[in-house]
C-alpha positions in Angstrom: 102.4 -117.1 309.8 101.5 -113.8 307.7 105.0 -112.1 308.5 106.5 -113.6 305.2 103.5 -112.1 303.1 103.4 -108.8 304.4 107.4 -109.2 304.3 106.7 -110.1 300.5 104.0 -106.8 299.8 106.5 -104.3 301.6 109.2 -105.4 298.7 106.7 -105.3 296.6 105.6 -101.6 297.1 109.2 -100.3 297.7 110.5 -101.9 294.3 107.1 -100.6 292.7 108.4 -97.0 294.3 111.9 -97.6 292.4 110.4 -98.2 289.8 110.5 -94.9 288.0 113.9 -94.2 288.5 116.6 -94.5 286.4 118.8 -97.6 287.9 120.5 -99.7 285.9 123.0 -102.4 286.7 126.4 -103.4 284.9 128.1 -106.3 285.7 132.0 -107.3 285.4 134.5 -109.8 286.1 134.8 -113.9 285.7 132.7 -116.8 285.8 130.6 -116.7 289.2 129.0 -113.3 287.5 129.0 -114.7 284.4 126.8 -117.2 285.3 128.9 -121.0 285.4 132.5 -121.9 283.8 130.8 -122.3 280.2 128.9 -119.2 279.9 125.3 -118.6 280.8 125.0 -114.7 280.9 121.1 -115.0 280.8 121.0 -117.0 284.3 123.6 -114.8 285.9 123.0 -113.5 289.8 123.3 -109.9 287.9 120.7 -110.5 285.2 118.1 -112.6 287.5 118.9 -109.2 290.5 117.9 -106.8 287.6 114.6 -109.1 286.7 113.6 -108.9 290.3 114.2 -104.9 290.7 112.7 -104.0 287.5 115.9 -102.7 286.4 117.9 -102.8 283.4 121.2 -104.8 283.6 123.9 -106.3 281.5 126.6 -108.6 282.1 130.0 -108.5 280.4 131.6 -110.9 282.5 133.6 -113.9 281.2 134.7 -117.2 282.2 138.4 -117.7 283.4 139.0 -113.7 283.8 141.5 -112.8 286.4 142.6 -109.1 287.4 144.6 -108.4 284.4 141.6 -108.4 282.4 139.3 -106.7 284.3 140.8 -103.0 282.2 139.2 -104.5 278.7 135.9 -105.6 280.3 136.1 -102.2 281.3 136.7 -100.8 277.5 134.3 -103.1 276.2 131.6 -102.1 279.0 131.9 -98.2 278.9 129.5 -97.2 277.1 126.8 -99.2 279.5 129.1 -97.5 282.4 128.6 -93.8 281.4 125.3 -94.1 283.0 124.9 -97.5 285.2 124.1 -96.6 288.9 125.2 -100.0 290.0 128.0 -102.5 289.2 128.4 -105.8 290.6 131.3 -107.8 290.2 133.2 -111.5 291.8 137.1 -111.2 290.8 140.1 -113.2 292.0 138.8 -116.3 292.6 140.6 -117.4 289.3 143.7 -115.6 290.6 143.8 -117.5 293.6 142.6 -120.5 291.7 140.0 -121.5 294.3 139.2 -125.1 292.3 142.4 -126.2 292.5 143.4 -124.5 295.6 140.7 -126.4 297.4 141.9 -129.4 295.6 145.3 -129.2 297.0 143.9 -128.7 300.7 141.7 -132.0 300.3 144.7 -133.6 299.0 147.6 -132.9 300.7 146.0 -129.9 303.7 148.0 -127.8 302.5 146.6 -124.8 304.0 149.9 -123.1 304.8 150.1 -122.1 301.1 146.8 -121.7 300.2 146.3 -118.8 302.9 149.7 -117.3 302.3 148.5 -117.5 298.3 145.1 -115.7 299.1 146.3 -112.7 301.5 148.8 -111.9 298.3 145.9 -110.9 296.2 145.4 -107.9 298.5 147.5 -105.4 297.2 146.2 -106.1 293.3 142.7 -106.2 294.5 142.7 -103.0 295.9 144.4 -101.8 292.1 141.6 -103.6 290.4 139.1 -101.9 292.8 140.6 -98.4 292.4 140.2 -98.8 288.4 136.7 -100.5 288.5 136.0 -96.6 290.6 137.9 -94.5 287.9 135.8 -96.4 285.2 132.1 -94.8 286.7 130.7 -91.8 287.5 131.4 -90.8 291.4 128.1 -91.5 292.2 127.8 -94.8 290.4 127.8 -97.6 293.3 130.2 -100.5 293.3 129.7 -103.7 295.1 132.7 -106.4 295.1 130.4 -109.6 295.7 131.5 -112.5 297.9 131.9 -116.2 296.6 129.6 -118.7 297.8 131.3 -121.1 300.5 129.8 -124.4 298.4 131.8 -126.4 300.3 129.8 -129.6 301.7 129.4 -130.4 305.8 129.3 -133.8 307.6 132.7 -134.5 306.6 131.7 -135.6 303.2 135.3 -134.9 301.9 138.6 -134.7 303.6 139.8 -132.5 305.2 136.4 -130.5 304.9 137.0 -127.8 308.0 140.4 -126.7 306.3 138.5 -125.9 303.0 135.5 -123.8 304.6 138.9 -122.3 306.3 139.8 -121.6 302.9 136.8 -119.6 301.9 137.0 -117.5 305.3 140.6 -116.4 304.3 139.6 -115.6 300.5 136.3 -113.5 301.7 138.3 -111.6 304.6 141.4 -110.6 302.0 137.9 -109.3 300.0 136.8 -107.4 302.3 139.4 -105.7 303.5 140.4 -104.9 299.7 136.9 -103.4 299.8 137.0 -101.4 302.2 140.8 -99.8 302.0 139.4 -98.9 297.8 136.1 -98.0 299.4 134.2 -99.9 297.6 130.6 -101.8 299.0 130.9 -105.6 299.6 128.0 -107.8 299.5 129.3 -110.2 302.2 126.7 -112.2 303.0 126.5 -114.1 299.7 129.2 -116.3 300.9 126.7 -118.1 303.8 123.6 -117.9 301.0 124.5 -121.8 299.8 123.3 -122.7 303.7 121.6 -126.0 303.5 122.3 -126.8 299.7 126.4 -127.4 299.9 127.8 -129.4 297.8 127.0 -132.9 298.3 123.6 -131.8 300.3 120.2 -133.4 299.2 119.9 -130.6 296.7 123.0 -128.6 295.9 123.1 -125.2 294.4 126.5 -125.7 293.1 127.7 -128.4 291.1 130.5 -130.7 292.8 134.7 -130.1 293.0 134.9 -133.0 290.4 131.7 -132.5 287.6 133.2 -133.3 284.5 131.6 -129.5 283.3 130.8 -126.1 285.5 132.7 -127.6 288.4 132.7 -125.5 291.7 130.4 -123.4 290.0 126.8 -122.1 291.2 124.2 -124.1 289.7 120.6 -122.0 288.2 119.1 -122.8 291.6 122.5 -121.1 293.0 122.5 -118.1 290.9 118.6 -117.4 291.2 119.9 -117.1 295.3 123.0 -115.0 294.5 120.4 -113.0 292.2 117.7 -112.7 295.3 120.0 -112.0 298.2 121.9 -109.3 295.7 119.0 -107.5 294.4 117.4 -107.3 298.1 120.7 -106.0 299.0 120.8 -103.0 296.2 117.3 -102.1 297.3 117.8 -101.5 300.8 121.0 -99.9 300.0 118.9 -96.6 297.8 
C-alpha cells in the first residue's frame, strides 16, 4: 500500500533535482495541443506537463492547423525555439480529418478509405517532422505526441471495433513518420483515456456529436495527456 507514496517522493526528488536546470518546453501544432477546438492554451497537456516539471513552457498551437501551417507556427515560435530543450507537438489529425473520418466509419464502415486516407499522410509527416528538426538547436528534443483513442467500448456506437481500428492505423502511420525523421514519439498517450472513453461514466473527452469541442480532450483529459507527458520528458533527461 506505500508503493504509490514512495512512487510519488521519488518524482518528487528527481523533479526537485531538475530543477535548476535550464528546460524549457515549446509546443506546436493544432487543437489536441492547443488545448480543445475553441482554444484553451492555459489547460493545454503542454502547459499543465510544464506546471508539473517546474519548467517553463508555451504553447503556440492553434485550432484547425494542418501541416501546411506548421512553417508559420514555426516563424511565430522562433524566438521561444532558439533556446527550448523540448517541443511537443499532435499534427495531422486535421489532415486526416479524424472527426469526420470516424464519422464516415460509423456511418457507412467505410474503413477501406479511411486507412488508405491515413497511410498517405506518411510521406508529408515525415516533411513536417524534418522542418519541425531544422527549426531547433540539434540538441533540442522533439516528441510527436500520439492522439488519444477516445473512442467508447461496449458497443455504445456502431461499428465501434472499426473506429478503435481507425486510431491504430493513424498512431502506426505516426510512428513510423517518427521514427524514419528521427524524431521521439510519445506513444502511449493514445491508451491514457483507458476507463474514461467517450460515453464511460466519466469521459475525458467530450462526445463525436457535442454541439462545441467535439472529439476533443476534455480539462480532466488534458490534465492526463499533461501527467503521462511530463513523466515521460523526465525519465527521458
Amino acid at each position: 500500500m506505500l508503493a504509490p507514496f514512495f512512487v510519488l517522493l521519488s518524482l518528487s526528488l528527481i523533479i526537485g533535482s531538475y530543477e535548476q536546470n535550464v528546460n524549457s518546453i515549446v509546443a506546436i501544432g493544432d487543437s489536441f495541443t492547443g488545448a480543445g477546438s475553441g482554444g484553451g492554451v492555459t489547460k493545454s497537456y503542454p502547459i499543465v506537463a510544464g506546471n508539473i516539471l517546474r519548467w517553463p513552457a508555451v504553447n503556440y498551437a492553434k485550432g484547425g492547423a494542418v501541416m501546411k501551417d506548421i512553417p508559420g507556427q514555426l516563424v511565430k515560435a522562433a524566438s521561444a525555439l532558439a533556446s527550448a530543450t523540448h517541443v511537443v507537438f499532435t499534427i495531422g489529425g486535421n489532415d486526416l480529418g479524424v472527426a469526420n473520418s470516424l464519422l464516415q466509419v460509423i456511418l457507412a464502415n467505410n474503413i477501406t478509405g479511411v486507412t488508405q486516407k491515413a497511410k498517405s499522410l506518411k510521406p508529408q509527416l515525415v516533411s513536417t517532422y524534418n522542418r519541425i528538426k531544422a527549426a531547433v538547436r540539434p540538441q533540442t528534443k522533439i516528441y510527436a505526441v500520439a492522439y488519444v483513442d477516445f473512442i467508447s467500448v461496449g458497443n455504445k456506437i456502431p461499428n465501434e471495433a472499426s473506429c478503435h481500428k481507425i486510431m491504430d492505423i493513424l498512431t502506426d502511420t505516426i510512428k513510423e513518420a517518427t521514427q524514419e525523421a528521427g524524431i521521439a514519439f510519445i506513444e502511449s498517450v493514445k491508451t491514457c483515456f483507458v476507463g474514461h472513453e467517450m460515453f464511460s461514466s466519466e469521459p475525458f473527452v467530450d462526445s463525436l456529436f457535442a454541439s462545441t469541442n467535439a472529439a476533443h480532450p476534455n480539462s480532466k483529459g488534458y490534465a492526463k495527456i499533461g501527467e503521462l507527458v511530463a513523466a515521460h520528458l523526465l525519465l527521458d533527461q
